[in-house]
Each structure stands twice: as C-alpha cells, then as structure tokens.
C-alpha positions in Angstrom: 0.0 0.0 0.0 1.3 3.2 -1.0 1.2 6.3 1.5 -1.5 9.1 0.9 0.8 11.8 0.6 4.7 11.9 1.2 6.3 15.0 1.3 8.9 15.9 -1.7 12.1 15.9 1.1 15.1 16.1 -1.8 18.5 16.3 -1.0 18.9 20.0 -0.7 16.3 20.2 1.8 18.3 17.9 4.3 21.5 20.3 3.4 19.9 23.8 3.7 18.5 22.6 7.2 21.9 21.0 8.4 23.4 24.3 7.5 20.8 26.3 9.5 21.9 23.9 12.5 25.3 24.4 12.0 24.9 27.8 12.7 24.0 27.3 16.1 20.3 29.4 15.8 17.6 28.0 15.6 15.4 30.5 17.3 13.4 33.1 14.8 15.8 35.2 13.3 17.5 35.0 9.5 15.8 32.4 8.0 12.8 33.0 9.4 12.9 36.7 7.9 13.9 35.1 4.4 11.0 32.7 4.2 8.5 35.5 5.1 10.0 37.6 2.5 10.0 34.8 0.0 6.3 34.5 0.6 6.0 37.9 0.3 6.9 38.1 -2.9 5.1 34.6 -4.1 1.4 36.0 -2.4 2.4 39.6 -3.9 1.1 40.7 -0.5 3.3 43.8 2.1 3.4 41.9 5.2 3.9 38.1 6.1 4.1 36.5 9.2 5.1 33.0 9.9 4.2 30.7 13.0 5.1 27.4 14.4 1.5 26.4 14.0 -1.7 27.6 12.0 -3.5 28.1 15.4 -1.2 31.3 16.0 -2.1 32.6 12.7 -5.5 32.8 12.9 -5.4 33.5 16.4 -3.4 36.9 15.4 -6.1 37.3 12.6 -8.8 37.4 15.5 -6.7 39.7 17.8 -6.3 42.3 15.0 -10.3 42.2 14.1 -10.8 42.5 17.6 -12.5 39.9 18.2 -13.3 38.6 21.8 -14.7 35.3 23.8 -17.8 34.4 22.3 -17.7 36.4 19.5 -18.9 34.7 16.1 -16.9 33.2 13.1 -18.8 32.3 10.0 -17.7 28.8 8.0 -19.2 26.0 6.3 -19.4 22.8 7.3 -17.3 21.5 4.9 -14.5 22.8 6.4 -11.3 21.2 8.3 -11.7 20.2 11.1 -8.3 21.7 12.5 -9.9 25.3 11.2 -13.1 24.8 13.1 -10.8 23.5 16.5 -8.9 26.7 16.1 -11.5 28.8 16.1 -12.8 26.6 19.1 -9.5 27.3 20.6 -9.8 31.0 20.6 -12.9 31.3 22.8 -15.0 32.2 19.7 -17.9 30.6 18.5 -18.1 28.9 14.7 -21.5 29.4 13.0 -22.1 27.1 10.7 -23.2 27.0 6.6 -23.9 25.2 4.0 -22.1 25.0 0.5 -23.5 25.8 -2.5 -24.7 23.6 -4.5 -21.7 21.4 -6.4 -19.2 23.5 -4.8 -17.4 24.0 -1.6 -17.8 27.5 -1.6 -20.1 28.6 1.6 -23.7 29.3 0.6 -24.5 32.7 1.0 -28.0 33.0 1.3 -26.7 31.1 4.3 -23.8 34.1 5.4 -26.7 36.5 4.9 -29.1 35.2 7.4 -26.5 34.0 10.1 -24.6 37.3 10.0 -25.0 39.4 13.2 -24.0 42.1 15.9 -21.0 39.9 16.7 -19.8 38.2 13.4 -16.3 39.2 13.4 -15.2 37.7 10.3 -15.8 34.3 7.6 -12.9 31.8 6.8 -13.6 30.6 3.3 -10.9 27.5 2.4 -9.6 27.4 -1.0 -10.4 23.5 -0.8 -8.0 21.2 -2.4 -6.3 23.8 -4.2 -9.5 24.5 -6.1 -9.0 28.4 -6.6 -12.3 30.5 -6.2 -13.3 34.3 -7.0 -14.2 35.6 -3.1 -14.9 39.0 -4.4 -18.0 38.5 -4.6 -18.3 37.3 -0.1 -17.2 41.1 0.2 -21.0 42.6 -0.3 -21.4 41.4 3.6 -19.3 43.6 5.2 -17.2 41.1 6.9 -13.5 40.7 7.0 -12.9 37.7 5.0 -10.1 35.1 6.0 -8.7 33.0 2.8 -7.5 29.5 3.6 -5.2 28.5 1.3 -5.7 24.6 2.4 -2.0 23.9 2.2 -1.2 25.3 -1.4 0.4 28.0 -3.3 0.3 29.4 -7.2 -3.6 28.6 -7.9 -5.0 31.2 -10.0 -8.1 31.8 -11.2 -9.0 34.2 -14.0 -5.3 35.3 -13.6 -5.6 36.2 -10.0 -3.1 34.3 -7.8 -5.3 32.6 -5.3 -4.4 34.7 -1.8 -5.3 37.9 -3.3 -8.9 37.9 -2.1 -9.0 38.0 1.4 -8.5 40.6 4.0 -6.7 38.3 5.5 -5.0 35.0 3.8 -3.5 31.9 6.3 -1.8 28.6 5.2 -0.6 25.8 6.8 2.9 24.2 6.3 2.1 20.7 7.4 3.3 17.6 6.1 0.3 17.5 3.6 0.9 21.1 2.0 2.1 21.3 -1.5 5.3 22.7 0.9 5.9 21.8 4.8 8.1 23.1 7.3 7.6 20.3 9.2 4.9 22.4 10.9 3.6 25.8 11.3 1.2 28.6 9.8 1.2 32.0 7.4 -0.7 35.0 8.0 -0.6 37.6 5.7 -2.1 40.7 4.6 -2.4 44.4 3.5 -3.7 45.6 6.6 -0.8 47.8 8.3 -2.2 46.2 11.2 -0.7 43.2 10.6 3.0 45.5 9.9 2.3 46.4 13.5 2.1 43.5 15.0 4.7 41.8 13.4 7.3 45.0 14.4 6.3 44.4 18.2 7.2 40.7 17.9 10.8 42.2 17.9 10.1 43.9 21.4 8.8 40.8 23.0 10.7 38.1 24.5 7.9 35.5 24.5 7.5 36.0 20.6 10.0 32.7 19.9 7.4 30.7 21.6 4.4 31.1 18.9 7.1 32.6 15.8 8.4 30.0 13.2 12.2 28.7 14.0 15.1 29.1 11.7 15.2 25.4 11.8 11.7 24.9 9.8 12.2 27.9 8.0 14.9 26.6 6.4 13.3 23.8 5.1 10.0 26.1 4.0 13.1 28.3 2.1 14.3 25.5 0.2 10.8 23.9 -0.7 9.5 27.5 -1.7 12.8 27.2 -4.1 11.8 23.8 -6.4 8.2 24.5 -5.7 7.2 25.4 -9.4 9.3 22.7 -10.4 7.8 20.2 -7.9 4.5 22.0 -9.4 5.0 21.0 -12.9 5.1 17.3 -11.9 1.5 17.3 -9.9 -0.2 19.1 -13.2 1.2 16.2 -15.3 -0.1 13.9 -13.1 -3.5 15.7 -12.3 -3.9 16.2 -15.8 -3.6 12.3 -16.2 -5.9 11.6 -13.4 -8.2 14.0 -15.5 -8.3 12.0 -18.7 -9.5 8.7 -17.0 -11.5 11.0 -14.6 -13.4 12.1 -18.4 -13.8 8.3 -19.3 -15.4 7.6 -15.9 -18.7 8.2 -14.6 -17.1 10.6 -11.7 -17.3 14.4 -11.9 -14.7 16.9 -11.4 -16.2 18.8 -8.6 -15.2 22.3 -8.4 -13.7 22.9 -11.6 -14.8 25.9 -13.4 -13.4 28.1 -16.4 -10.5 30.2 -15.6 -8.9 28.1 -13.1 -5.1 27.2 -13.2 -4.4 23.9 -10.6 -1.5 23.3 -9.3 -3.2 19.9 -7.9 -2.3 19.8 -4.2 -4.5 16.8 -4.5 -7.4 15.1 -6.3 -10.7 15.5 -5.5 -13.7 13.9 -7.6 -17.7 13.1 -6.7 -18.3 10.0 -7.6 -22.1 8.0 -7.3 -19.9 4.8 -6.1 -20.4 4.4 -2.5 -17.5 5.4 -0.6 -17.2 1.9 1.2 -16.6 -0.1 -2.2 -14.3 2.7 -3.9 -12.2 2.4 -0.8 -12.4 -1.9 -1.5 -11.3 -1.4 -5.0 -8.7 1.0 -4.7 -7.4 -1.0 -2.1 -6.8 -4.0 -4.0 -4.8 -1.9 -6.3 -2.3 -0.9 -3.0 -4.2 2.8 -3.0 -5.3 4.6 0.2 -8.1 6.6 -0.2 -10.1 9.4 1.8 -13.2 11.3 2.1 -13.1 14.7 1.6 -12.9 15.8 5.2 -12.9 13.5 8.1 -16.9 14.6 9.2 -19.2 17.7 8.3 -18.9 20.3 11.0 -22.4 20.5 12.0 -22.2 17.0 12.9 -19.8 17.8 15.7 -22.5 20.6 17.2 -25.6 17.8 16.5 -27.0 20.2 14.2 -29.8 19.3 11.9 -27.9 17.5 8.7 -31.6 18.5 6.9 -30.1 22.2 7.1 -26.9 21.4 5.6 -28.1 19.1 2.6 -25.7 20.2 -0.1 -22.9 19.4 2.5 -23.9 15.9 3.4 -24.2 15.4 -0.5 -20.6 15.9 -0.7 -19.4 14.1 2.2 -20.9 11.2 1.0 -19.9 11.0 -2.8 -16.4 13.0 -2.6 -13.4 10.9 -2.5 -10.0 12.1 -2.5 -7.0 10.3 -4.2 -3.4 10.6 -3.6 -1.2 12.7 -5.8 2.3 14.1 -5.4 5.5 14.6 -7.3 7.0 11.1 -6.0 4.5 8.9 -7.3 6.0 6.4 -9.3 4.8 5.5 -12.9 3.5 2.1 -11.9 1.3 3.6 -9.0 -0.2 6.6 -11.2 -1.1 3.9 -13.8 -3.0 2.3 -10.9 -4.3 5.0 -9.8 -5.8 5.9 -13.2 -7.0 2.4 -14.0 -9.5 2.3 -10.4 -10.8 6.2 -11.4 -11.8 4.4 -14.7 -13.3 1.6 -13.5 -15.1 2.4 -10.1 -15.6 5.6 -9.9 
C-alpha cells in the first residue's frame, strides 16, 4: 500500500536545514525573515508572518479584528476540522453554513441570514487547491479570511489565489504542496498586521508562537523547487483527469478560468465510498473522504439544514497525488478512477 501523501524531502532540503543547524540558531531570526519575504513576494502581498503552528495565525487574525470570547466566526461545514478547533481554541464561536450547490464555496444566502452584531469575520478555504473568485463574499461587510488549504500558485481568471482575502492563512504541514515540518502563514495588507509583526521584535515571548530558523529553512528550500515540484502534480492531475473524463465521476469544483496546481485530487463519484475504498485498495491505494466529518455534525445540528454538505461528504473521495508517485502507482491509480468511480 502506498502512502496518501509523502512530502517531496530532496537532498537540498536535508542540506539547507543542516546548514541552518550548523549555525547554532535555531530560534526566529535570519531564516525565518527570508521565508516571510519569499512569501511575500510569491502572495504579492506587504506583510507576512510565519508561525510554528496555523493556530497562532488565525489567532493573530482574531486579535487584530478584535474579536473577543464568544464572539462569532462564519464557515461552512465543509470545512477542516483543524480550522473549526482553532476557532474553538480562541474562545470564539463557529456558525455554521452550508455550500453551495456542487461546490465548496459557503452558501450565502446562508452568510446573509447568520450574519449578526458579533460576526467578526468568515474563513472561506480554498479546498483542495481548487481556486475560487471571493470578491464576490465582500457585499457582507465582513472581514474575509482565505485559507489557502496547504497550497500556493492557484490562480483563477489570472488572480493568484491569496489575493482575495482581508486576511489569507496557510498551513505548512506535512500535507501542503510545501511543509516546514509544521507551522502557519498569516498575511495581509492591513498595516495592522505591519504592527504586530514589528512588536514581535520587542517581545521576549514571541519565539514561543514565531516560526524557527530550523523549519524555515526547510520552507526556504521547498518554496525554491516548488514550481518545479508544481510541474510534476499538473502532469499527473492532468492524467488523473483524462481517466476521470472516461469515468462516470465528476470533477467537482472545476470551473473556467482556473489554473491547478493539484495539491490533490478530488472527484464526486455516485460509487459508494465503502466499495471505492475496497477497489482502490486492491490496487495498494489509500483513499479518503473529503474531510474526516461535516462540521455540524460535531455541534448535533440538523444535517436537513446542511443538505448540499452531506451530499458531498458522501460522494467525494479524494485520491493521492504528489510529485514522487511512481509511474506504476499513477497507472493504478488511473485504472480504479476508470473503472469504479
């Protein structure tokens, strides 16, 4: 059985972090600074922060919207879980939506009606690297946080995805299209983001919640190959996408004007979840759901309220795609797409 995803760790990587050890600093400092600047320039976005975990950048997102215990955050229920724990974390309280119909955008006749007094702001994920137009969430009035769900250099209609929210956050875990090991973006035009980023140099306690040199080194030299390591998922995602067209699946989430840089693959498929997972496996492929439980099943809400949701819990399944994939496991992976799903 072949791993769901494996992180692209090359040669360099392993050198450009030994000599970061070798330096005897490991605390925030140099290479921290570079990586943040090299995402600056990547995001085309003034200030960049980086974290040794997601939860401190969306919990500086929340401080700098002001936004206090019990306070409300807007997200759909097909959302990460780690995103909705977060928020959880923070003392704030997740309201939940539905997605549109066919999409994993949140619904927003939904954002309308559950927008109040103490809606701070909406997180809207750029699911599986699937770039979307937010403009368009702006008519509400809220501050809108883009998750970037672990990717970079998605565009849609030539707009680099990251360019859409007030605020945009990404996660460096071993399943992003780059890792650090661990850790989290924030970034932004707001000068209030500047600020708080030039008091981190006045605080003692900021190396316990800033990125290290030590994984910043490794997000430095993955940022480096990354529209190298980039050409090779499009080859393969564009391969998964000719047996996807001689299938009965669907490419959920596709629309015109979208460049992939395939993070991973995603498709809704009719075939019960249970026997794709049988099949696939006989082939020596893993395969997942698209998240690991709707949200409003974790609050006992009514799934009668989020029916567009459930529908794609149940029929999305996601397949595993990255740069080391060997011929004879793309192949197989191909062959099941045609066949079951």
């Amino acid at each position: 059985m072949i791993r769901f995803n494996i992180p692209t760790i090359e040669k360099k990587d392993l050198e450009a972090v030994l000599y970061c050890m070798i330096s005897d600093d490991l605390t925030p400092g140099a290479y921290m600074r570079e990586f943040a600047g090299m995402l600056r320039k990547t995001l085309s976005l003034p200030y960049v922060a980086v974290y040794n975990s997601n939860l401190h950048a969306l919990e500086t997102a929340f401080a700098i919207l002001g936004a206090e215990q019990g306070d409300e955050v807007i997200l759909s229920s097909f959302t990460r879980y780690r995103t909705f724990g977060h928020v959880l974390r923070a003392g704030l309280t997740p309201v939940l939506v539905d997605v549109e119909k066919d999409s994993f955008l949140p619904l927003k006749e939904g954002i309308e009606k559950k927008t109040g007094e103490r809606t701070r702001c909406i997180i809207i994920s750029q699911m599986f690297g699937l770039p979307n137009d937010l403009d368009s969430f702006r008519s509400f009035g809220i501050p809108v946080i883009e998750d970037l769900d672990g990717t970079l250099f998605g565009q849609i209609n030539d707009r680099k995805i990251g360019s859409f929210g007030d605020f945009v956050t990404m996660n460096f875990n071993d399943d992003a299209i780059i890792t650090t090991g661990s850790g989290g973006m924030l970034a932004s035009r707001d000068v209030r983001l500047k600020q708080t980023i030039l008091s981190y140099r006045a605080e003692e306690y900021s190396t316990d919640y800033l990125m290290s040199d030590f994984n910043a080194s490794l997000g430095i030299s993955q940022l480096k190959k990354l529209e190298r390591m980039i050409q090779k998922r499009k080859k393969i995602g564009r391969y998964f996408d000719d047996a996807a067209l001689l299938s009965n699946c669907t490419l959920i989430g596709r629309g015109e004007g979208q460049e992939l840089c395939f993070p991973s693959y995603v498709v809704k498929t009719e075939t019960p979840f249970d026997d794709a997972e049988r099949f696939f496996k006989k082939y020596g492929v893993p395969v997942k759901r698209g998240i690991g439980k709707p949200l409003h099943r974790y609050l006992k809400l009514d799934p009668k309220k989020f029916k567009n949701t459930e529908e794609l819990f149940g029929k999305t399944v996601v397949l595993p795609l990255y740069p080391s994939l060997d011929r004879k496991h793309i192949e197989n992976i191909a062959r099941c797409i045609r066949a079951v799903l």
